[in-house]
N, C-alpha and C positions, 0 to 999 in steps of 0.2 A: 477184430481190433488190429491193427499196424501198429509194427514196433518201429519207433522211432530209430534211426541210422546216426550214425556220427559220419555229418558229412563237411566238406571243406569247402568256401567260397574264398576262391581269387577274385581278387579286381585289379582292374588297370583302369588308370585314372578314375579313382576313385566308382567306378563302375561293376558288379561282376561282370565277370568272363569265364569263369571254369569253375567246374566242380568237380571236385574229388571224393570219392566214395569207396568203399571197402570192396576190394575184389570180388568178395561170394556178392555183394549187390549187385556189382555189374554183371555177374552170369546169370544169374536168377534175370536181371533186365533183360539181356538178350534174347533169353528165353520168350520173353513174351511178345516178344516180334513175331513169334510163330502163326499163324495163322490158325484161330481158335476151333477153328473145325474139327481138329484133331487128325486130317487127313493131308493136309497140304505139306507141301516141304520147301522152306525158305530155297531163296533164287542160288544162294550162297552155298549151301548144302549140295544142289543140284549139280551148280558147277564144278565142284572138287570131283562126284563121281566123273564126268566129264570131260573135263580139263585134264586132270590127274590121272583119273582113273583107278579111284580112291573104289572101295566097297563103301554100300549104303552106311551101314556100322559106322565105318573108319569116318564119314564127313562128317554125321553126327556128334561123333566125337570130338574131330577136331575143329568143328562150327561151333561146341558148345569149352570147348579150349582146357577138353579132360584127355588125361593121360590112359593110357590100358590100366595102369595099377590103377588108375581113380576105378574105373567102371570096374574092374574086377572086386576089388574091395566093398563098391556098394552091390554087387549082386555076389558075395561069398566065395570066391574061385579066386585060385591064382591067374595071376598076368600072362602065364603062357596058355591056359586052357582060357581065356576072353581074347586073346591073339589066334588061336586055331577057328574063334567063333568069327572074329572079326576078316577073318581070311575071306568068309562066308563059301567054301569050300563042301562043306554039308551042310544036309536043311537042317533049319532047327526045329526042335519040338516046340508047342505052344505055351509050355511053362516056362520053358530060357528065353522067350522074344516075350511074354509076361515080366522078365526080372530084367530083362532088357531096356525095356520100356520106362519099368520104374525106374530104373540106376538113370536112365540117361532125361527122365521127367517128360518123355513122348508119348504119343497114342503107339501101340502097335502098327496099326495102317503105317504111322510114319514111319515104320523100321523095314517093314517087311519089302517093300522096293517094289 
């Protein structure tokens, strides 16, 4: 069942034009731009490692427009030990890219690079 949103309709001349929505809806949206295979990784993502030179971690993160303390928070760790992960410096074991996964609502494949 869908839970109904509190959402906002602007118009201009008497028309809509925009809609406004509650934040956690617009990420949760974005999210499902992802390509449902569980394997692929938006163009956007791709390019911060790239461009930037961002770690996998870090675009995800900031493609999904969470903070270290967000993802830390959702997988139990402080913000400085998800920053030495996020460094991706050492590998990780398959329970932290497991909490990983879940904190950030990805497949593994998409984390793992």
């Amino acid at each position: 069942m869908n839970t109904p949103i509190d959402v906002q309709i602007i118009t201009q001349n008497g028309q809509p034009a925009f809609v406004v929505i509650p934040y956690d809806e617009y990420i949760r949206s974005r999210r499902s731009f992802v390509p449902g295979d569980g394997e692929s990784v938006p163009h956007e993502v791709a390019g911060l490692t790239v461009k930037k030179g961002y770690t996998l971690l870090r675009a995800w993160r900031e493609y999904l427009g969470l903070t270290q303390k967000d993802v830390a928070k959702k997988m139990g760790i402080s913000q400085a030990a998800f920053s030495q992960i996020e460094s991706g410096e050492n590998k990780l074991r398959k329970v932290t890219l497991e909490k990983l996964a879940a904190a950030l609502e990805v497949s593994m494949a998409q984390i793992r690079g």
